[in-house]
C-alpha positions as CSV (number, residue, x, y, z in Angstrom):
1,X,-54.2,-25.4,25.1
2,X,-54.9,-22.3,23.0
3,X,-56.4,-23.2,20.2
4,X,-55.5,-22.0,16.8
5,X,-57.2,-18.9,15.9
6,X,-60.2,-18.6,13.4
7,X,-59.8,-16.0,11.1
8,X,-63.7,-15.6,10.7
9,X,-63.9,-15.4,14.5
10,X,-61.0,-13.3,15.2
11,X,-62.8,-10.7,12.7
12,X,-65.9,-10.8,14.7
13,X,-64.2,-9.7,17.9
14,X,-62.3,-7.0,16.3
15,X,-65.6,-5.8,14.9
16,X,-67.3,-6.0,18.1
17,X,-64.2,-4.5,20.3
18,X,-64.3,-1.9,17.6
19,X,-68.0,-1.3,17.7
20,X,-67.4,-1.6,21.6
21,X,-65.4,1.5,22.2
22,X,-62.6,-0.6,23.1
23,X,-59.6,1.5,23.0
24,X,-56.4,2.6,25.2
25,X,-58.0,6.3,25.6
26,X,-61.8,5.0,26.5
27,X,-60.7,2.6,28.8
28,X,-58.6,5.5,30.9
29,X,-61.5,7.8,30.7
30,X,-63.8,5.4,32.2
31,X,-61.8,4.3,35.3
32,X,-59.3,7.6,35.0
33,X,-55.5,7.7,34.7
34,X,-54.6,7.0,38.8
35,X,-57.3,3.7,38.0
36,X,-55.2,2.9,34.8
37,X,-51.6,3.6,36.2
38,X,-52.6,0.7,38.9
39,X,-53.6,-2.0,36.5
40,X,-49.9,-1.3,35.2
41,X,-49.0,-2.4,38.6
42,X,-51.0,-5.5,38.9
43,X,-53.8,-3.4,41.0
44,X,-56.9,-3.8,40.0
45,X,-59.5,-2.4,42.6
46,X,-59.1,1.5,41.8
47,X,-60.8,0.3,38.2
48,X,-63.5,-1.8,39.9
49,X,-64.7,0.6,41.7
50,X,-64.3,3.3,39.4
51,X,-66.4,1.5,36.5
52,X,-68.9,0.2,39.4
53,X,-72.4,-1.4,38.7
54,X,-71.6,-0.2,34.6
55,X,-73.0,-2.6,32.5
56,X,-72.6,-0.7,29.2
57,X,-70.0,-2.3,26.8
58,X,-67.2,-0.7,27.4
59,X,-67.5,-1.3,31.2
60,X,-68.0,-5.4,30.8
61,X,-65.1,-5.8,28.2
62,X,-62.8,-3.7,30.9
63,X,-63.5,-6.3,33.2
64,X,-63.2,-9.1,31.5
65,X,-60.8,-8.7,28.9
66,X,-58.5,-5.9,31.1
67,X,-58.8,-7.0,34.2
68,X,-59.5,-10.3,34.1
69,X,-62.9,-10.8,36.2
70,X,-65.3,-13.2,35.1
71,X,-68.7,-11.5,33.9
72,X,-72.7,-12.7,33.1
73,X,-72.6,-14.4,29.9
74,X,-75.9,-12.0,29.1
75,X,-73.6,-9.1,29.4
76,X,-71.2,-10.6,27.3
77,X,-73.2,-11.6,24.3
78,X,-74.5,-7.9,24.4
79,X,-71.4,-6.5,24.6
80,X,-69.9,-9.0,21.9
81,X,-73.2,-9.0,19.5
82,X,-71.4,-10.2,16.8
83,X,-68.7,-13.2,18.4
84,X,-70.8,-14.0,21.4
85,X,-69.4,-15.6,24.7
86,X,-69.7,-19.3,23.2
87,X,-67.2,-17.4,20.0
88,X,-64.6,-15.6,22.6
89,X,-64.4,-19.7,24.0
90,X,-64.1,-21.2,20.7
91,X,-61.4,-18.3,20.4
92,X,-59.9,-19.9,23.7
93,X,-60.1,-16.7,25.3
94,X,-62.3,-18.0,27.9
95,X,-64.4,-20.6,29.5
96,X,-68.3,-21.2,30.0
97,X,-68.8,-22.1,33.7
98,X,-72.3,-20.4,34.9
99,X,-70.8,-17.0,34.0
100,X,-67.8,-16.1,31.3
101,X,-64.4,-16.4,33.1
102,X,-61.9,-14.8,31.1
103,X,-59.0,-17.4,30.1
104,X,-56.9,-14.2,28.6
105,X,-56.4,-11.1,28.4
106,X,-56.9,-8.7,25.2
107,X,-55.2,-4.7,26.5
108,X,-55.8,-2.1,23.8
109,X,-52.0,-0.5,23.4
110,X,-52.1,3.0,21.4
111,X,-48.9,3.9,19.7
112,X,-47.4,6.5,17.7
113,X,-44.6,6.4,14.7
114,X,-43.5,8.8,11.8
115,X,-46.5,7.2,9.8
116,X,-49.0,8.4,12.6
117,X,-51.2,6.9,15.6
118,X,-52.6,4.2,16.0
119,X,-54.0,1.3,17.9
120,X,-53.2,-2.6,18.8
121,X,-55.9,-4.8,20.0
122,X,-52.8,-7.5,22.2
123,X,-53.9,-10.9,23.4
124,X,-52.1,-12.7,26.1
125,X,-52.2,-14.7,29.2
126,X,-53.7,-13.6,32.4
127,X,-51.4,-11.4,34.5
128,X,-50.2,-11.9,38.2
129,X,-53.8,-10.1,39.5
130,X,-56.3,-11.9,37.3
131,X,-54.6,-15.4,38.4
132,X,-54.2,-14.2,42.3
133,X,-50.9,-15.8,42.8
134,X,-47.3,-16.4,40.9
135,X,-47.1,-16.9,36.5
136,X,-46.6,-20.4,35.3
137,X,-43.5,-20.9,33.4
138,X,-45.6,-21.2,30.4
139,X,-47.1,-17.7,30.6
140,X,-47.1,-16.0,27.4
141,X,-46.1,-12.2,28.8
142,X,-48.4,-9.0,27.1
143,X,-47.2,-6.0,26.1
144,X,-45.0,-4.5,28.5
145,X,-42.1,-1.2,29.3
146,X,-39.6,-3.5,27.5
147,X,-41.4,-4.5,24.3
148,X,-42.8,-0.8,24.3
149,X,-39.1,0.2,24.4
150,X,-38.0,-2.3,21.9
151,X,-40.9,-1.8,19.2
152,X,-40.0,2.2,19.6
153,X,-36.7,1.4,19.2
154,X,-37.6,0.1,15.1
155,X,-36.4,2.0,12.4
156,X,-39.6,3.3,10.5
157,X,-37.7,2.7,7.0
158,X,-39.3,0.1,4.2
159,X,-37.3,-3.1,4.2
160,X,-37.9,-6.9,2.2
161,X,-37.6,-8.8,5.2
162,X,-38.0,-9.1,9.1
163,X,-37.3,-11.6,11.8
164,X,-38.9,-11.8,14.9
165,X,-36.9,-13.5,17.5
166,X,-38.7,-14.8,20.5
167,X,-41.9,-13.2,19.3
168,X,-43.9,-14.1,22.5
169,X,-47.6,-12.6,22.1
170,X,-46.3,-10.3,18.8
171,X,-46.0,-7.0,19.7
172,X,-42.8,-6.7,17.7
173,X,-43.8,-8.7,14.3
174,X,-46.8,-5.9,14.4
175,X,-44.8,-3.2,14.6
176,X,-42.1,-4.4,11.9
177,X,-44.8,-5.1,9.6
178,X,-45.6,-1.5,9.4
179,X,-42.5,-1.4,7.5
180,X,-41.5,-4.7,6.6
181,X,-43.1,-6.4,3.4
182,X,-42.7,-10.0,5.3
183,X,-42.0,-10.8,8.8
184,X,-40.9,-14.3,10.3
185,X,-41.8,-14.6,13.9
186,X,-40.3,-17.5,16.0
187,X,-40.5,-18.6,19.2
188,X,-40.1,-21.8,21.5
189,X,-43.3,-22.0,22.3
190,X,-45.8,-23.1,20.1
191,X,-48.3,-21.2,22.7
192,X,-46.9,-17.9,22.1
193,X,-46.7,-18.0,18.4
194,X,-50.9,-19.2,18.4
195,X,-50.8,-15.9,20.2
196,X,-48.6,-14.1,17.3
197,X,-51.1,-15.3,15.0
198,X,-54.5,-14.4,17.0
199,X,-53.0,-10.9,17.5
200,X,-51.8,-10.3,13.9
201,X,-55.7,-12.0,12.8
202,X,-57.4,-9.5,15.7
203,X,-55.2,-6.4,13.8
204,X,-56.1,-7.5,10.2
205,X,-52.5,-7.6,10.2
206,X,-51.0,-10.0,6.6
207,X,-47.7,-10.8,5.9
208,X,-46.6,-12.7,9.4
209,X,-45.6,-16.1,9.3
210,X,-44.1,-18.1,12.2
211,X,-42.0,-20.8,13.5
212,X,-41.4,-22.9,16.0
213,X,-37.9,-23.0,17.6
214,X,-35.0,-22.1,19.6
215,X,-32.7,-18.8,18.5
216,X,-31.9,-18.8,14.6
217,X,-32.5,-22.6,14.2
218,X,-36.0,-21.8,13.2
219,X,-34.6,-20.1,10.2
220,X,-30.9,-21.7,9.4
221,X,-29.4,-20.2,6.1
222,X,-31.6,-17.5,5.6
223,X,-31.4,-14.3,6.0
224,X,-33.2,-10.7,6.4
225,X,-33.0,-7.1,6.3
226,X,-34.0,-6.4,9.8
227,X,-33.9,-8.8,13.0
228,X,-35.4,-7.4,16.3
229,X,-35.7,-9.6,19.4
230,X,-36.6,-8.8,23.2
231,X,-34.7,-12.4,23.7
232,X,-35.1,-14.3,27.4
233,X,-32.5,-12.1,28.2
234,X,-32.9,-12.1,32.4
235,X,-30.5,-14.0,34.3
236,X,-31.7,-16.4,36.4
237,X,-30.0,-19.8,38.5
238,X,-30.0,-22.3,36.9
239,X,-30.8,-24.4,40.0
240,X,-33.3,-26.7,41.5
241,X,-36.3,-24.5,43.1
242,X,-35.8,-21.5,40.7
243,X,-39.1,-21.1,37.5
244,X,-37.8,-20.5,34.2
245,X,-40.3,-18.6,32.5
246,X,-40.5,-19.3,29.0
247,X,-40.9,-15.4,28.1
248,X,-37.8,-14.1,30.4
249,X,-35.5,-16.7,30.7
250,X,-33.4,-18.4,27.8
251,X,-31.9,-21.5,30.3
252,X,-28.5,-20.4,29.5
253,X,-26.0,-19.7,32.6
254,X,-25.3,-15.6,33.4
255,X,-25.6,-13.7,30.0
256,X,-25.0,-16.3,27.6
257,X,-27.9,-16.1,25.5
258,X,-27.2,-12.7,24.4
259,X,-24.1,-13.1,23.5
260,X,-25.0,-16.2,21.7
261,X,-27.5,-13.9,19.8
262,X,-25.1,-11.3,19.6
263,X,-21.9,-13.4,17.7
264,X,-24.7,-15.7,15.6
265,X,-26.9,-12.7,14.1
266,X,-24.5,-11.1,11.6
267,X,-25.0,-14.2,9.2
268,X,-28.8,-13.7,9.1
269,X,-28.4,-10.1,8.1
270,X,-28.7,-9.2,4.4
271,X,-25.7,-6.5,3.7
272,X,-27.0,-3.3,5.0
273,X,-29.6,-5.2,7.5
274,X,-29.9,-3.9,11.2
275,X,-30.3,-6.0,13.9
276,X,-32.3,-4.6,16.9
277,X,-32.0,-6.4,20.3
278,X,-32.3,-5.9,24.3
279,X,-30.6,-7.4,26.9
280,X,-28.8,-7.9,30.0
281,X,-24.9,-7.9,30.3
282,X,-23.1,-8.9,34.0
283,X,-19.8,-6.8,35.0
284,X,-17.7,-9.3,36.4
285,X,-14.5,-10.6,36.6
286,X,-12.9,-6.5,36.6
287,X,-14.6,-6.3,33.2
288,X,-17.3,-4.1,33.1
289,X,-20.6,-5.2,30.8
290,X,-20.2,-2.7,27.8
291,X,-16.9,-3.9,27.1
292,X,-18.1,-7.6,27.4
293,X,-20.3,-7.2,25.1
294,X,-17.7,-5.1,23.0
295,X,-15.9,-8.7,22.9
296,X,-19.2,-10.7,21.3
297,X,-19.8,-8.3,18.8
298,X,-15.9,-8.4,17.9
299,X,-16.3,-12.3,17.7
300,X,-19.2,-12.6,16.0
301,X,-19.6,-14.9,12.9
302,X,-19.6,-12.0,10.4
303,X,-18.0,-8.3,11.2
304,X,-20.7,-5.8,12.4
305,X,-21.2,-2.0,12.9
306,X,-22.3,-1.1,16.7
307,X,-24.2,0.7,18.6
308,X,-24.5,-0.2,22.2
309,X,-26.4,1.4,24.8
310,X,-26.6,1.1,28.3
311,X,-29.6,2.3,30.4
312,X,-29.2,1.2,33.4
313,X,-27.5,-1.0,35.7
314,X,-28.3,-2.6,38.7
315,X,-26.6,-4.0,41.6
316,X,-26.8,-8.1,42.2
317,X,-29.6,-7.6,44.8
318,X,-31.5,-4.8,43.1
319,X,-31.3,-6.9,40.2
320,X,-32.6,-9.7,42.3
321,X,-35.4,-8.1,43.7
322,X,-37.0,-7.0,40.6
323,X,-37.3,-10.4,39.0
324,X,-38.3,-12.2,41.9
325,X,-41.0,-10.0,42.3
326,X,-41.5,-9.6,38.8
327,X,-42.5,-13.8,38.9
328,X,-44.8,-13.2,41.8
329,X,-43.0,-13.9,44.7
330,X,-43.7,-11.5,47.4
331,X,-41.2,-10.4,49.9
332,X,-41.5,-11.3,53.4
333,X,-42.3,-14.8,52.9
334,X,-39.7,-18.2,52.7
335,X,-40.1,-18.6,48.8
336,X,-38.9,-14.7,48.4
337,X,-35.8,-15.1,51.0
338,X,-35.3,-18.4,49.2
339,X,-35.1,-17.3,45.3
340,X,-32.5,-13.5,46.4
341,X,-30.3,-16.0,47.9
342,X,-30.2,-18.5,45.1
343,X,-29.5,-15.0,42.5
344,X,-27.0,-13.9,44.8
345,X,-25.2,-17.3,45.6
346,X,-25.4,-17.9,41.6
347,X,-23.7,-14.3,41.3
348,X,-21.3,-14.6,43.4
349,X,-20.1,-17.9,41.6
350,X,-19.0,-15.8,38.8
351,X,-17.8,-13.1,40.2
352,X,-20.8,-10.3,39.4
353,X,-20.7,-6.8,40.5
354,X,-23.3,-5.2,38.1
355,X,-25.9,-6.4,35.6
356,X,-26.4,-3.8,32.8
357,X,-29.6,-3.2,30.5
358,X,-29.8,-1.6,27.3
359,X,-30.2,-1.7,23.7
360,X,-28.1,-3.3,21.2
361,X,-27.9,-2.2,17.3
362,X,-26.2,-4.7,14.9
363,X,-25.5,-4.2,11.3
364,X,-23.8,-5.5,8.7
365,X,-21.8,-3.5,5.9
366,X,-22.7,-3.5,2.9
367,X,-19.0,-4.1,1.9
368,X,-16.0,-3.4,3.2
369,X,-15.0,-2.9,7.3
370,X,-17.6,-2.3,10.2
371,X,-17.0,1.7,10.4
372,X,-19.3,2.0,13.7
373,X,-18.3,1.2,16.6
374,X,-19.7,2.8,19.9
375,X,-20.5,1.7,23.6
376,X,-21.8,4.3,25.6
377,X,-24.1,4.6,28.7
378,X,-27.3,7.3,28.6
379,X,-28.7,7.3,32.0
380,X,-30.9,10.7,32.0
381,X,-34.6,10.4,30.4
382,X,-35.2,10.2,27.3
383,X,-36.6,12.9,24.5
384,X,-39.7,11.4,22.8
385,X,-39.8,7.4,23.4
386,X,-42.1,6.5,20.1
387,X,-39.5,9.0,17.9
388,X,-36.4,6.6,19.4
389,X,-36.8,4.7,16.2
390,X,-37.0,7.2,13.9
391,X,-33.8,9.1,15.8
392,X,-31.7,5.9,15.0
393,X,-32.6,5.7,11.7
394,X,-31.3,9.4,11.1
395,X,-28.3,8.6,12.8
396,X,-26.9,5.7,10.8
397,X,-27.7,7.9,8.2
398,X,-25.7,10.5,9.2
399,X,-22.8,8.1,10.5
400,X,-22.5,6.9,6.9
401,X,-22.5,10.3,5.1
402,X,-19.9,11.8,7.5
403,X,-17.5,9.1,7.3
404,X,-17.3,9.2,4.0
405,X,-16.0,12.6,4.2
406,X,-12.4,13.9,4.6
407,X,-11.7,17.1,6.9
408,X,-11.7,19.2,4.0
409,X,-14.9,17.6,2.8
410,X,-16.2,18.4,5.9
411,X,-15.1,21.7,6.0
412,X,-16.6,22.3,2.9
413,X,-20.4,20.9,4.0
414,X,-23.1,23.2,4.5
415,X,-25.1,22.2,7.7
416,X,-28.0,23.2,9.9
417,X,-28.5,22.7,13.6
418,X,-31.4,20.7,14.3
419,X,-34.6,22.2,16.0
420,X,-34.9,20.9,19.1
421,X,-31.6,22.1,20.4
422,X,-31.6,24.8,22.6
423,X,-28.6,27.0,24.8
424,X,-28.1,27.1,28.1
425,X,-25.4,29.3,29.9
426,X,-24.3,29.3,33.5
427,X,-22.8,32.6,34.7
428,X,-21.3,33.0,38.7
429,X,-22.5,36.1,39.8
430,X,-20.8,39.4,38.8
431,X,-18.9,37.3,35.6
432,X,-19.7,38.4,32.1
433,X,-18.4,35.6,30.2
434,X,-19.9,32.0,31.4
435,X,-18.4,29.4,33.2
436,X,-20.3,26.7,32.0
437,X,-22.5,26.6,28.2
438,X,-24.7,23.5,27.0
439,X,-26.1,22.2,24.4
440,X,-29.8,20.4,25.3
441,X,-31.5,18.1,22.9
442,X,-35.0,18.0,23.2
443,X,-35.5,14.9,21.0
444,X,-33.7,11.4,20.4
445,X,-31.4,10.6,23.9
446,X,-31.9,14.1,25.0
447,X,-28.2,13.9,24.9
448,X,-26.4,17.3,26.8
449,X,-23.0,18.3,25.3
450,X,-20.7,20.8,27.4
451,X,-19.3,23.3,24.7
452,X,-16.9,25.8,24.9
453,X,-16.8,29.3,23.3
454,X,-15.9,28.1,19.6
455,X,-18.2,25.4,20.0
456,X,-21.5,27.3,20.7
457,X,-20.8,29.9,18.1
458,X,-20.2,27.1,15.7
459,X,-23.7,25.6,16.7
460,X,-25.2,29.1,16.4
461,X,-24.1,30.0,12.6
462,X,-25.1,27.1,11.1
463,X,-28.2,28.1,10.0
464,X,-27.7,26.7,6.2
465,X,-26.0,29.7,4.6
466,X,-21.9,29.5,5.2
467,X,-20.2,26.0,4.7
468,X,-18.6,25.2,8.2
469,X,-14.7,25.6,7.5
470,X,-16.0,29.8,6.3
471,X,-17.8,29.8,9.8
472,X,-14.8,28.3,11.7
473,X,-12.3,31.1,10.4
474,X,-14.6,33.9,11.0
475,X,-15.1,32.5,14.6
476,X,-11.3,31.9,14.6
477,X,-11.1,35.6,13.9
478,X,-13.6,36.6,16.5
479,X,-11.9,35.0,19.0
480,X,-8.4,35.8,18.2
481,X,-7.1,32.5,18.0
482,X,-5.3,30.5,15.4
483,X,-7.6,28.6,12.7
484,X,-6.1,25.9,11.6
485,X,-5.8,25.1,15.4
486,X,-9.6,25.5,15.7
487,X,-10.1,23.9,12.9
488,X,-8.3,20.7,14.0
489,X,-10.0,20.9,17.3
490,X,-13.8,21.5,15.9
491,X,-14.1,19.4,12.7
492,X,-14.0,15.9,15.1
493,X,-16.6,17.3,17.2
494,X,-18.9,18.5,14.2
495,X,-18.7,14.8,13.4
496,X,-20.1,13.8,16.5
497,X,-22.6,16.2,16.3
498,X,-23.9,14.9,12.9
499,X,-24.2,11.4,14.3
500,X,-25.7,12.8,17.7
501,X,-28.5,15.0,15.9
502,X,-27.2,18.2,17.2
503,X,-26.3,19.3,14.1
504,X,-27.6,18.3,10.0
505,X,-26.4,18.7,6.0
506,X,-28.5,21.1,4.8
């Protein structure tokens, strides 16, 4: 059992990892970036052999602490002058037998916001290489592509009050915090939230408090300005044979728990609070998954403004594959052949075709009707992952001023295309006039929007000078076509391209 974590201790290691070198860029520059791209994969021998015979301490904390390989208690204490190996196993970080066998692991994770870079020191349990075989259901998952995603995905704007849900090793209570005054993390296991509080001790990080529990029972009849979660969301059978890993799977059937945490979060938002989630949503039954999830969100406790996104979505043996695998189950053996045909047999019960992934925003009016609601599927790469948050935050923003306006409001607004939107104009050869013009974002969803004449020069004069109805008549005139037509086809799209990014109030 992880013991709770010493404040005076945790200090010590940060002050020796610190002293140590011990940070995301050191560690790639001593084993190099194909080394480092392998330990993402649960390889570790490109490292070990790149750091070799090393003994400095940068090269003894990467193998212990990174990739997970036991190491001479000498070399320890001289790497960790301060804590000491007998400290990191009072820490419960390791254990004592002849040499130091790591018990954890601690990954530095860089990370960049509108406030700047920075760095996390994260604790968790040892991955699939440093344990040689499959996770116990217990494991307490590190920081990984979805909680990167999700913690990118916060809105970098002050708030009162966060919640946490499902912290596991508390990636996300860190990152809220930045922001946040308080943050509540909860969890079901009491081994994760030891973890929430080692990391926020090991990161000098106040202000997080956690609880023990399942969902929102943790925190019944209160409520916060934000609410993030990476919930259990995977799907897994619910059969005899099949692990339930605490960090992955909720133990509800299908997609149940996220709709469960998609109808109950609306009464735990403040008015104007944003809930952030990801999750998993099955196609089945000739429904697809976006408008499933449409129907939680339009029977949720409390009415809510949406924003659904899908990123993917995988067929039932895809799908399959990648969480089998992702438990340590490798193909070619009985227990892999075994686990695929318990996800499809449990698929084909209800009638799956496709299981979507993507992000969910929730939030709740501050009076009066939800005025947001959009489901929508962005499958091409994305602009800058770390700005995602800060793209979403301009967004509602923009959403709330331009629905407030009127078309003649509208018409009257002065705006300013955004920087990072560029042209692009497809002739066939010999043709003057193009067939096909674009408009590329190079930021948020590097969305692309197919524009027509009227359109693009729209785009192009708003520089910040004319309000938009004086640019659509003199484009009206330009191109010899009626304006109050134009301006009935333009003004709904200028809205879109508010909310999108494309275009700004100056």
């Amino acid at each position: 059992m992880l013991p709770e974590p010493d404040p005076a201790l945790c200090r010590a290691l940060a002050d020796d990892l610190h002293d140590a070198g011990f940070f995301s860029e050191a560690l790639r520059s001593a084993w190099g970036e194909t080394a480092d791209n392998a330990i993402a994969r649960g390889l570790r021998s490109p490292a070990m052999r790149a750091l070799g015979d090393r003994a400095d301490a940068l090269a003894v904390l990467g193998r212990l602490l990174v990739l997970g390989m036991p190491q001479p208690i000498a070399a320890v204490d001289r790497a960790l002058p301060t804590l000491g190996a007998v400290g990191l196993e009072r820490l419960g970080l390791c254990r004592i037998d002849g040499d130091v066998v790591p018990q954890a692991i601690i990954r530095p994770q860089s990370f960049t916001d509108d406030r700047g870079s920075g760095q996390w020191w994260i604790a968790s349990d040892l991955d699939e290489a440093a344990l040689g075989g499959p996770l116990p259901e217990d494991h307490v998952l590190g920081v990984g592509g979805a909680s990167l995603t999700l913690a990118g995905l916060q809105l970098p704007t002050p708030a009162g009050r966060a919640l946490d849900l499902g912290a596991g090793c508390g990636i996300q209570s860190l990152r809220a915090r930045r922001d946040v005054a308080e943050v509540v993390a909860t969890d079901i296991s009491d081994r994760a939230l030891r973890f929430t509080r080692l990391n926020a001790l090991l990161n000098g990080m106040t202000g997080i408090r956690t609880l023990r529990g399942s969902l929102f029972e943790p925190v019944r009849g209160e409520r916060f300005d934000r609410v993030v979660s990476n919930p259990p969301f995977v799907i897994t059978p619910r059969v005899a044979g099949v692990p339930a890993y605490e960090y992955r799977d909720g133990g509800m059937q299908g997609d149940d728990l996220v709709a469960s945490v998609i109808r109950g979060v609306g009464t735990h938002l403040e008015p104007g609070g944003v809930a952030l989630m990801l999750g998993n949503w099955e196609s089945r039954g000739g429904t697809v998954g976006l408008d499933r999830v449409r129907e939680w969100v339009e029977s949720s406790d409390v009415p809510l403004d949406a924003w659904v996104i899908e990123r993917e979505s995988l067929d039932p043996l895809a799908y399959a594959e990648l969480w089998v695998r992702d438990g340590g189950t490798v193909p070619g053996t009985p227990q892999y052949a075994a686990l695929i045909d318990a996800w499809l047999t449990d698929f084909d019960e209800r009638g799956v075709t496709g299981i979507g992934f993507g992000y969910v925003l929730l939030r709740r009016p501050v009076s009066g009707a939800p005025s947001l609601a959009r489901y929508e599927r962005i499958g091409q790469s994305l602009g800058g992952q770390d700005a995602l948050g800060a793209h979403l935050a301009r967004a509602l923003a923009a959403h709330d001023r331009v629905a407030a306006l009127d078309d003649d409001a509208l018409a009257a607004a002065v705006l300013i295309v955004a920087p990072d939107i560029t042209e692009a104009r497809h002739h066939l050869p010999g043709v003057e006039d193009p067939s096909v013009i674009e408009l590329h974002q190079g930021g948020g969803f590097a969305r692309v929007v197919a524009a027509d004449p009227g359109l693009a020069a729209l785009v192009g004069a708003c520089d910040g000078d004319l309000a938009v109805g004086v640019l659509i008549d003199a484009i009206a005139t330009l191109l010899e076509v009626d304006g109050r037509e134009l301006r009935r086809a333009l003004l709904p799209e200028v809205r879109e391209l508010v909310f999108t990014g494309f275009l700004a109030f100056a």
